[in-house]
VOGU-3710 file (C-alpha; in Angstrom, 3 decimals, decimal comma):
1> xxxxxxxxxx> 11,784/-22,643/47,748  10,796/-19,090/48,385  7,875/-18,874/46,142  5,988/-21,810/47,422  6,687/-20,881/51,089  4,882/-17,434/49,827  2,243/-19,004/48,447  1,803/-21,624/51,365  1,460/-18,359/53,856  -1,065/-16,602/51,393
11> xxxxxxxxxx> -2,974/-20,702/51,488  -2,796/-21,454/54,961  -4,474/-17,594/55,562  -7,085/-18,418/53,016  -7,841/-22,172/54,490  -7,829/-19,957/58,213  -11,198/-17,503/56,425  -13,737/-20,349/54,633  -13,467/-22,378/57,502  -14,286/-19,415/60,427
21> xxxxxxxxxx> -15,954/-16,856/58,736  -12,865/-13,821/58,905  -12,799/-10,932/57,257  -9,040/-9,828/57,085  -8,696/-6,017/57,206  -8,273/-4,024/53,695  -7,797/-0,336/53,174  -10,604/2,071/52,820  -11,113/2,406/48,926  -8,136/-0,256/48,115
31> xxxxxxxxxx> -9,442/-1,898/44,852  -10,713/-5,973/46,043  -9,854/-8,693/43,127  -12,604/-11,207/43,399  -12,304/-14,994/41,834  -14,762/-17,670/40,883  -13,668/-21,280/40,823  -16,181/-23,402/39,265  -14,699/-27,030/40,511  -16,114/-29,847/39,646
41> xxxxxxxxxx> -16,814/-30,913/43,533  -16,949/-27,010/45,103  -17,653/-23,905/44,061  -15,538/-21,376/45,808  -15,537/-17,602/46,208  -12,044/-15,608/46,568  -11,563/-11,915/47,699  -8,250/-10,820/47,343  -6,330/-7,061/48,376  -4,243/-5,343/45,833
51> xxxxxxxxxx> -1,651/-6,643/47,292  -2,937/-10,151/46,339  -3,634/-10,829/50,314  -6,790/-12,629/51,423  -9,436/-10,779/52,341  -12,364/-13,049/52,517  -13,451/-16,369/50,860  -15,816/-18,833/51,104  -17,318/-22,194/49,291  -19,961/-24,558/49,096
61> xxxxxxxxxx> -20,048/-28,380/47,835  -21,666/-29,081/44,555  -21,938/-31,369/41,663  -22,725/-28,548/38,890  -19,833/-29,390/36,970  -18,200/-32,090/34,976  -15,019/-32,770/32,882  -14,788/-28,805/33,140  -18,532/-28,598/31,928  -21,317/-26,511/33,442
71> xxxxxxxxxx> -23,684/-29,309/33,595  -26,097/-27,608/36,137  -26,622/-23,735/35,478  -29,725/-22,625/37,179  -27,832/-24,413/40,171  -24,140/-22,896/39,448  -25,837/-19,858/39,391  -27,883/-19,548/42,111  -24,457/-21,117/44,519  -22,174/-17,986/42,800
81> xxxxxxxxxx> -25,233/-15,622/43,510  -25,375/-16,727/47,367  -21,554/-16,762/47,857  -21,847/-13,573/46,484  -24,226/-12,139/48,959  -22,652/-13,862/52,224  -19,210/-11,894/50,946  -20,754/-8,734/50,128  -22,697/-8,741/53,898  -19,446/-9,889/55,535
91> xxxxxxxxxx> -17,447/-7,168/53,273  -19,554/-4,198/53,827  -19,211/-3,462/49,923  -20,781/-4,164/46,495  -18,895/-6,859/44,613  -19,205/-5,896/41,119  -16,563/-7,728/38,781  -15,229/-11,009/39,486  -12,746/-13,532/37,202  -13,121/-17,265/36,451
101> xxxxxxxxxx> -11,270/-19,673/34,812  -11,595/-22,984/32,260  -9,852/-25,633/31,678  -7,174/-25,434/28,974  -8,384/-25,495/25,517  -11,645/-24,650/26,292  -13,589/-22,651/23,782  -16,591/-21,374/22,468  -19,405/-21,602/24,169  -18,173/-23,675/26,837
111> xxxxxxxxxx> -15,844/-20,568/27,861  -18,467/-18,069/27,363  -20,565/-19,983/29,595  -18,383/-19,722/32,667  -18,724/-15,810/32,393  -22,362/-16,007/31,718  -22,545/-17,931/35,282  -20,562/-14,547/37,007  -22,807/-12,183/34,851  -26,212/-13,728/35,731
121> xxxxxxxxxx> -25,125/-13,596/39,919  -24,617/-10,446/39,177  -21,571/-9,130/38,629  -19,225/-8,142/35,150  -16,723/-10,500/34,161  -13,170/-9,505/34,900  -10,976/-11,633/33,037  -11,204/-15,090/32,134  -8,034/-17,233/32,362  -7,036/-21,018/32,005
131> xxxxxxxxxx> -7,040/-23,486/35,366  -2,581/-23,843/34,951  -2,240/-20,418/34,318  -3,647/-19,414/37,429  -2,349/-21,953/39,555  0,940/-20,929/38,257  0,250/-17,169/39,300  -0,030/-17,976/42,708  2,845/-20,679/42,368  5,288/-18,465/40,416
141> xxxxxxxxxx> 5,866/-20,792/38,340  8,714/-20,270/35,594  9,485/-23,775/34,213  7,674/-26,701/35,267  4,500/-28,824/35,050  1,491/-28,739/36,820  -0,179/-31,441/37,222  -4,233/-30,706/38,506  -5,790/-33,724/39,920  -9,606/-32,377/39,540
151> xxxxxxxxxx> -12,977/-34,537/40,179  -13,171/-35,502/36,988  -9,551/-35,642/35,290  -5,887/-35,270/35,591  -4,672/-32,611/33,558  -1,040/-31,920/33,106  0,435/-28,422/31,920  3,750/-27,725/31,074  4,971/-23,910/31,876  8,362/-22,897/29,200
161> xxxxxxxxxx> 9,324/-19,228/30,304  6,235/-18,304/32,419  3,664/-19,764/28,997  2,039/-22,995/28,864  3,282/-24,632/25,796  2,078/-28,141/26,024  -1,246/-29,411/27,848  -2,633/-33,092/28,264  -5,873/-34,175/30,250  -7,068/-38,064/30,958
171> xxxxxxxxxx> -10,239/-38,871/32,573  -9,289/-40,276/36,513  -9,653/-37,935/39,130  -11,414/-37,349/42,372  -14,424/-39,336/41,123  -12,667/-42,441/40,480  -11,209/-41,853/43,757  -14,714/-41,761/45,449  -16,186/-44,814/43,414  -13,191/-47,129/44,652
181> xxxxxxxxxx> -13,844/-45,794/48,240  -17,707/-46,786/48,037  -16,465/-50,316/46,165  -13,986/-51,105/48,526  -16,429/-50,578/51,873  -20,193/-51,384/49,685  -21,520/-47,671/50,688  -23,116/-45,349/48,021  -20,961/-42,644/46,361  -22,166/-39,791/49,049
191> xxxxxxxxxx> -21,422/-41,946/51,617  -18,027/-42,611/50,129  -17,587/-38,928/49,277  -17,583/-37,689/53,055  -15,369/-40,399/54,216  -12,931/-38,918/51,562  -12,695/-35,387/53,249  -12,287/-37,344/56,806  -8,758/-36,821/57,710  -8,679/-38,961/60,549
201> xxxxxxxxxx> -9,218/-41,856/58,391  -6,870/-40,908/56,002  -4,103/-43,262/55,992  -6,872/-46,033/55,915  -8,551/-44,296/53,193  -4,840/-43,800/51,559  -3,911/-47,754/51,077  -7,314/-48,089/49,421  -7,307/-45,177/46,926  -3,212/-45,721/46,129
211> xxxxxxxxxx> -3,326/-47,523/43,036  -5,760/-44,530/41,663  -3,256/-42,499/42,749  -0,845/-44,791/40,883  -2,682/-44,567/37,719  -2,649/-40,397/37,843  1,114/-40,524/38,088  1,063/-43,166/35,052  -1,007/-40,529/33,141  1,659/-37,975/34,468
221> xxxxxxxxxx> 4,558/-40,195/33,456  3,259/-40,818/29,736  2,482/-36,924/28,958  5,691/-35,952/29,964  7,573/-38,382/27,734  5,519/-36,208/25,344  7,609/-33,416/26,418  10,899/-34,339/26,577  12,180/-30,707/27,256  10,502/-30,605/30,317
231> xxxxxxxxxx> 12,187/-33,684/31,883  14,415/-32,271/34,445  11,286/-29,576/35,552  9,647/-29,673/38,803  6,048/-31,472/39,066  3,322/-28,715/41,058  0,220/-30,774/42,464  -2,752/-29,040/42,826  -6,589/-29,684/43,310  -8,489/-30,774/45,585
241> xxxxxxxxxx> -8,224/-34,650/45,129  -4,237/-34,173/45,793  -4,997/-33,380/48,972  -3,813/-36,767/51,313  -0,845/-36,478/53,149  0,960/-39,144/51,227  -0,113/-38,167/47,533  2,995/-36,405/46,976  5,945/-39,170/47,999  3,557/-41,746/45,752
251> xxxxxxxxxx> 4,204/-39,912/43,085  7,516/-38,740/43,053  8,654/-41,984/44,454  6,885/-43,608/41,091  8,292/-40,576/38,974  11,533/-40,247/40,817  11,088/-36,849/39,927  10,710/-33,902/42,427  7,465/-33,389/43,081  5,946/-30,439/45,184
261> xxxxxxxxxx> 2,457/-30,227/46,783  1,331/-26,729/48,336  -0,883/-26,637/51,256  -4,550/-27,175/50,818  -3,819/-27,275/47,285  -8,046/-27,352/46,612  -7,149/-23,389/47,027  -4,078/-22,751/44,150  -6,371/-22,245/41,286  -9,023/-20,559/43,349
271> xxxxxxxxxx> -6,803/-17,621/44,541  -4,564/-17,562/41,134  -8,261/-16,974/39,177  -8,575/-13,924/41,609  -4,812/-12,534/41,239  -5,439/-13,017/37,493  -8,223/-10,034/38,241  -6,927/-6,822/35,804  -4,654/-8,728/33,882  -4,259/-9,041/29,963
281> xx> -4,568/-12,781/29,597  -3,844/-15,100/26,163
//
């Protein structure tokens, strides 16, 4: 498919910046669309052209949030704030509005509080736009389901016509992922956590964490009974806890549905909240 070989180019760029440091060349006085992914295990910082090319990026690891919750402001803050800084001294240039994003649903003050993070690191808040929404932006997504395996939850979208019209969310994620990892080998959760992220123990790590994996495509399975019009639609994996080789075949083989995983999927949302900059969003 075109669009995700697109958006694979504009990922594998982005994955090439946060983890050397590049600035990508922009023109003089071009207009920069910046993102702010809150994640549950990262926070991470996207600069995008106006051509919706990468520019510059960047993250750092943190437990701030959970279930889609700011649960640690002064600390969410002061990570946005010093991502913020690193980009504008790699940039050469003020970074004055940036976008972030929720989880569907969200409302309130629980929104507002996601744009009171950007505003008190210093910069105005662009837009603010759900976590399938932008994944789909990058994605192109028409018709289908996305299905975001976070830290804390699996949350499934359904996309009708370019809209999410039908949204479900069940608590197993990259969490439970971690806790059976420190069960399984009787180390504590940190321990666990950077054995997770070691991809040359991934197909050990793989056979351990399956029947998690299992479970998400259960939770998959019974949402999308919900939504019968959706049945023949493709399933888009994305987040951060989707990212093992063989997460993709598990599920589709226990969906037998077609199932499509983007590389370094951690990165959809991240760059979608940033191409969401300027936009009128619902």
């Amino acid at each position: 498919m075109q669009e995700i070989e697109q958006a694979n180019a504009v990922l594998k760029k982005f994955n090439d910046i946060v983890n050397t440091g590049k600035v990508y060349p922009y023109e003089n006085g071009d207009k920069l669309k910046i993102g702010v992914d809150l994640g549950t295990s990262s926070i991470v910082l996207v600069v995008l052209d106006s051509e919706n090319q990468p520019v510059y990026g960047s993250f750092e690891y943190a437990n701030v949030i959970r279930d889609g919750l700011v649960v640690d402001y002064i600390r969410s803050v002061e990570i946005v704030r010093n991502l913020k800084k690193d980009a504008e001294q790699a940039l050469g240039v003020k970074l004055k509005k940036a976008s972030g994003a929720v989880p569907p649903g969200t409302v309130g003050k629980n929104k507002a509080v996601v744009g009171n993070v950007i505003e008190s690191a210093g910069m105005e808040v662009d837009t603010i736009v759900d976590e399938p929404t932008a994944a789909s932006m990058l994605l192109k997504i028409h018709d289908g389901a996305v299905v975001d395996v976070g830290g804390g939850t699996t949350g499934i979208s359904t996309f009708q016509n370019g809209k999410v019209d039908y949204v479900f969310d069940e608590p197993t994620g990259g969490t439970h992922i971690t806790l059976v990892l420190a069960g399984y080998h009787k180390i504590t959760f940190e321990e666990a956590e950077k054995l997770k992220r070691d991809k040359q123990k991934e197909k050990d790590n793989f056979l351990v964490i399956q029947p998690v994996v299992e479970k998400m495509a259960e939770i998959t399975r019974r949402a999308l009974e919900k939504a019968e019009e959706h049945s023949d639609y493709p399933i888009y994996l994305v987040g951060g806890a989707s990212n093992f080789s063989d997460f993709s075949s598990t599920f589709s083989n226990y969906l037998n549905r077609t199932v499509i995983k983007p590389d370094f999927p951690q990165f959809v949302t991240p760059i979608g909240i940033a191409m969401s900059s300027g936009k009128e969003v619902d």
